[in-house]
One Martini backbone bead per residue (centre of mass of N, CA, C, O) as a GRO file, in nm:
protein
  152
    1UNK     BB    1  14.789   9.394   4.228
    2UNK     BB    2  14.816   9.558   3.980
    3UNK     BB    3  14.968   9.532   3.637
    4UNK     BB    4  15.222   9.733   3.511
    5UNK     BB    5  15.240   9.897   3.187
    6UNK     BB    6  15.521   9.901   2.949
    7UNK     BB    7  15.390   9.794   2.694
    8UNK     BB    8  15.175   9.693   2.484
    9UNK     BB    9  14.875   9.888   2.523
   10UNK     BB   10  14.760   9.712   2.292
   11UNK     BB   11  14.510   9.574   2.051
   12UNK     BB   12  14.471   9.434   1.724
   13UNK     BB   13  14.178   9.413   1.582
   14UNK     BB   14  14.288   9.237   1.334
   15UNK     BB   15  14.442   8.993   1.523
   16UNK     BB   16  14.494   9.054   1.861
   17UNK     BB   17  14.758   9.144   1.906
   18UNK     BB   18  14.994   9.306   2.041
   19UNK     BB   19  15.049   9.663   2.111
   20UNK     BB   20  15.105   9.978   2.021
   21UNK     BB   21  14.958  10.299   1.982
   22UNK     BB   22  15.173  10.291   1.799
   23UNK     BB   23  15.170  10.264   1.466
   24UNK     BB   24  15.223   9.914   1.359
   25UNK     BB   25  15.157   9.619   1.315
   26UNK     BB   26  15.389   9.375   1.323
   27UNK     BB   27  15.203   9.125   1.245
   28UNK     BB   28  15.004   9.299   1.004
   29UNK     BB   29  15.029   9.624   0.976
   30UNK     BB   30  14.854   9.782   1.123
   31UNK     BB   31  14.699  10.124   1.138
   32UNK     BB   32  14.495  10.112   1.317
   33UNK     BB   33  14.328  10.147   1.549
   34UNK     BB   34  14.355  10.023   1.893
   35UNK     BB   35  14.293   9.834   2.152
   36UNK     BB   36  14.324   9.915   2.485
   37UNK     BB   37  14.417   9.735   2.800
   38UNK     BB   38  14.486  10.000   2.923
   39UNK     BB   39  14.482  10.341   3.125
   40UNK     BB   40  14.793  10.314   3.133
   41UNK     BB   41  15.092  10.496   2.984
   42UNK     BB   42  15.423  10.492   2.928
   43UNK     BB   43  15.697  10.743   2.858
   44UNK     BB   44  15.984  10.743   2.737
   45UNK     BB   45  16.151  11.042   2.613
   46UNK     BB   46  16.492  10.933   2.613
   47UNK     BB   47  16.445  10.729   2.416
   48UNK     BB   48  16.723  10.783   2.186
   49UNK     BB   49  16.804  11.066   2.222
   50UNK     BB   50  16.641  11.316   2.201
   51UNK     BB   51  16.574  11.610   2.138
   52UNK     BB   52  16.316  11.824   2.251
   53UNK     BB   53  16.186  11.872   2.015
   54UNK     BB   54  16.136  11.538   1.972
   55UNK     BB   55  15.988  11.478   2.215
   56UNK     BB   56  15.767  11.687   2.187
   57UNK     BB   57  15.652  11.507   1.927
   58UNK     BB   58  15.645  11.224   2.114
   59UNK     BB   59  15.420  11.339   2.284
   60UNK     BB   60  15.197  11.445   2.100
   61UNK     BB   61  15.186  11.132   1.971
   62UNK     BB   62  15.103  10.998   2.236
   63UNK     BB   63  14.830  11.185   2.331
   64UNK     BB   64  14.677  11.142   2.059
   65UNK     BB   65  14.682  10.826   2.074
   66UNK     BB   66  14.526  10.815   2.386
   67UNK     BB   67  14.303  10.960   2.324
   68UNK     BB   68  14.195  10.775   2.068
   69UNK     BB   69  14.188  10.472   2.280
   70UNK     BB   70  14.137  10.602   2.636
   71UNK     BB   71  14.318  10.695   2.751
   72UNK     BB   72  14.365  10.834   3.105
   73UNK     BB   73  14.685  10.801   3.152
   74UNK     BB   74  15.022  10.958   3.183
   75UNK     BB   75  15.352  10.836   3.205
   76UNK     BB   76  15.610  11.079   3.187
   77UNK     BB   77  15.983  11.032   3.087
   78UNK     BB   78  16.229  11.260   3.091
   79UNK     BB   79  16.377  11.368   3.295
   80UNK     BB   80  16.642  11.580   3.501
   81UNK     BB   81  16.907  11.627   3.424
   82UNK     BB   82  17.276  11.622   3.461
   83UNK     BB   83  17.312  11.969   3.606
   84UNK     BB   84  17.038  11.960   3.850
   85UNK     BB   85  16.811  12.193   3.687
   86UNK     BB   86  16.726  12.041   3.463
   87UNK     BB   87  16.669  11.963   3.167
   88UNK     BB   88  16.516  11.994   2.818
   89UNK     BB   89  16.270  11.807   2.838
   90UNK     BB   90  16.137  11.894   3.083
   91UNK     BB   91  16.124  12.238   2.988
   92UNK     BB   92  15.951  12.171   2.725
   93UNK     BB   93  15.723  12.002   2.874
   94UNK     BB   94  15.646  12.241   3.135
   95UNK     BB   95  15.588  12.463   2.864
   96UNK     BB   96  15.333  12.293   2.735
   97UNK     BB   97  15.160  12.263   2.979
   98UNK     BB   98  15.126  12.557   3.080
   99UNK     BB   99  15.034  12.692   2.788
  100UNK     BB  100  14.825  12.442   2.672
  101UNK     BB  101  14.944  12.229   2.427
  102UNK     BB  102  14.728  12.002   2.537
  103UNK     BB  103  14.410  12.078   2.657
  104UNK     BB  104  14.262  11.889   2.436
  105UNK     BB  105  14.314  11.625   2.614
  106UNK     BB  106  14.426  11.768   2.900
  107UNK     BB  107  14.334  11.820   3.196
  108UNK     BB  108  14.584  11.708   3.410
  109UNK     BB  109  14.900  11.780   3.604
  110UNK     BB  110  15.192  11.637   3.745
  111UNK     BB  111  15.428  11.670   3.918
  112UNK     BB  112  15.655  11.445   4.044
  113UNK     BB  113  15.759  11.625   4.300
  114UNK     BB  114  15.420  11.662   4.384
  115UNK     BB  115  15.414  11.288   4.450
  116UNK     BB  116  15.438  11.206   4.697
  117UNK     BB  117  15.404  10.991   4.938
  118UNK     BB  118  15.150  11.118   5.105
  119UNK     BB  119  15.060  11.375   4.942
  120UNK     BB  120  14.840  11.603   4.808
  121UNK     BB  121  14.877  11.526   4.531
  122UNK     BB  122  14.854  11.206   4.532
  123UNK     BB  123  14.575  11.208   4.655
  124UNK     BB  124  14.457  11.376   4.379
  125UNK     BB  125  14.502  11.170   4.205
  126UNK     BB  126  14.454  10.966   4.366
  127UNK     BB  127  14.097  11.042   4.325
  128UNK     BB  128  14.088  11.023   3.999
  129UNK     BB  129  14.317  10.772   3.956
  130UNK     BB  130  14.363  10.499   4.091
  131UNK     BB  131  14.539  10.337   3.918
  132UNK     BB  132  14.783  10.496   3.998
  133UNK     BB  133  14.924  10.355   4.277
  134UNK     BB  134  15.145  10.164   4.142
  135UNK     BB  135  15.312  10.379   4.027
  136UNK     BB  136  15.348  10.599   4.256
  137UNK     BB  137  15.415  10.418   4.518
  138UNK     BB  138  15.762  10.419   4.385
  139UNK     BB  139  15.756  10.743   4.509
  140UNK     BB  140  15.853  10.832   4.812
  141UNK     BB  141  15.963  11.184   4.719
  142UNK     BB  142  15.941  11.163   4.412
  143UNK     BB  143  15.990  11.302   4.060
  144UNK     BB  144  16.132  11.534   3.859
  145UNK     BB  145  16.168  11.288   3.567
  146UNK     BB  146  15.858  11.336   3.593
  147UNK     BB  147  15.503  11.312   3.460
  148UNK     BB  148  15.150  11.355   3.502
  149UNK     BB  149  14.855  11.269   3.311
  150UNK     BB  150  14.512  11.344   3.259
  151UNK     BB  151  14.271  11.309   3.058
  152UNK     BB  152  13.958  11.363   2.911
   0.00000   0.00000   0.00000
């Protein structure tokens, strides 16, 4: 089984060394795009408790800089909200998903709980991105904490 990748999932062409897709290597300094090690990658956007508002900022250069280093997919962990009918975070990104704030980068999305194991959904998604099938497997009846992304 492929090892599921969940920080550094980039190398700094300048140095060689791991780093993350944004920001610069901390080894080097490099501001350079880097070269991705993996087609998927995780993105937690409720470390650090930002507002709604600073997540859909901090998704948007998640997905800018996905995109121009050539991932696959995302999987975006937003949380579901303790009020129990989802989060600020979730349907703010569920609002910019549907409004197509994305368009332009992101093929298609599933939101986590149309993705329960042996689903339609999961299917589709496996189906398009084989590579997501160890991410997606340890939710077996969904998850509607996060969203999966597909870039284009």
């Amino acid at each position: 089984m492929p090892k599921i990748q969940r920080t550094l999932p980039a190398e700094c062409l300048e140095c060689g060394n791991p780093r993350p897709l944004m920001g610069h290597c901390t080894h080097c300094g490099s501001t350079d795009l880097p070269q991705a090690l993996t087609d998927t990658v995780v993105i937690n956007l409720e470390a650090g408790g930002p507002t709604a508002e600073e997540a859909l900022e901090r998704l948007t250069q998640h997905v800018r800089a996905a995109s121009e280093a050539g991932i696959r997919a995302l999987i975006v962990i937003h949380g579901y909200g303790s009020s129990g009918s989802g989060g600020k975070i979730k349907w703010v990104v569920r609002d910019a998903l549907e409004n197509n704030y994305f368009s332009d980068r992101v093929d298609e999305y599933y939101f986590g709980e149309d993705l329960a194991f042996g689903s339609n959904g999961y299917h589709a998604v496996i189906k398009r991105r084989s590579s997501l099938k160890p991410h997606l497997s340890q939710f077996k009846i969904g998850n509607a904490g996060m969203t999966v992304l597909l870039m284009h």
